[in-house]
N, C-alpha and C positions, 0 to 999 in steps of 0.2 A: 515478439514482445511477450509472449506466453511461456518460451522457454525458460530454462532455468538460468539465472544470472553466474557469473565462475564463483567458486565460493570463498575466495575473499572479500566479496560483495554481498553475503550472506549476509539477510537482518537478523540481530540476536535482541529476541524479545525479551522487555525485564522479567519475565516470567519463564524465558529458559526456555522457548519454543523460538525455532532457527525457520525462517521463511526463504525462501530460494527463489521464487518468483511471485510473481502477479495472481495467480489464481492460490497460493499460499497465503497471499497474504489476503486475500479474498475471506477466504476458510477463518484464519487466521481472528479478524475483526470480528467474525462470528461469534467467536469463542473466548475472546480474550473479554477479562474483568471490568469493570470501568475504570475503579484504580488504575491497574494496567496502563488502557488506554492514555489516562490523562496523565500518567507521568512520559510520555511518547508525546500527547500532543497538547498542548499549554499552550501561555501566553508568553513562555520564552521559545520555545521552538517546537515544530513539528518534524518529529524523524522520521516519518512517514513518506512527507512532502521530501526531503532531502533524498533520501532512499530511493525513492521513483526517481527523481532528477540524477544523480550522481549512477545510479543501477540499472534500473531498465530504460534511462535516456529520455524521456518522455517529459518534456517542458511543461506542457500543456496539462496534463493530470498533475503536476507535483504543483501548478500553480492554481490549479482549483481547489486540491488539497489545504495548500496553504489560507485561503478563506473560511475553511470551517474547523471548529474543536470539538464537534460533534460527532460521536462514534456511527450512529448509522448514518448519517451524511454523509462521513469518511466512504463506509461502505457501499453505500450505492454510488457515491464517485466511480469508486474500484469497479464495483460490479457493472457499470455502464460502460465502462471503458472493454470488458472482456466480451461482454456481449459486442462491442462496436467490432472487435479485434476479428471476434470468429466471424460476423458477419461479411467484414472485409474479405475472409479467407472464401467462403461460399459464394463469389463473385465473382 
């Protein structure tokens, strides 16, 4: 799930920064505007949530997603989830 998604699946951020995977878009949340964000995630949709669901396959993060419009919520979603990921791999 940390690899890179094939790049037809690339998110293209409204700010013109291209995220490839999970820990991009980790970075990503970091750095991006609130603007930004909130035109991604609103009260009509969240392309974030879609993104994980439809790209990295992942039900379950794109549906916890979906509950918040909160940029660092957003991001500690994301960010729990990478830490769950590498810790699975260290098992």
């Amino acid at each position: 799930m940390l690899s890179y998604v094939n790049p037809e699946n690339y998110f293209r951020v409204a700010n013109g920064t291209i995220i490839k995977g999970l820990m991009e878009l980790d970075n990503s949340l970091e750095n991006v505007g609130e603007e930004t964000f909130k035109y991604h995630v609103n009260d009509y949709r969240n392309d974030f949530s879609t993104w994980i669901r439809d790209a990295i396959k992942d039900e379950k993060l794109a549906n916890e997603l979906l509950l918040t419009k909160d940029k660092c919520r957003t991001q500690v979603l994301v960010l729990r989830k990478i830490v769950q990921i590498l810790g699975d791999k260290d098992e």
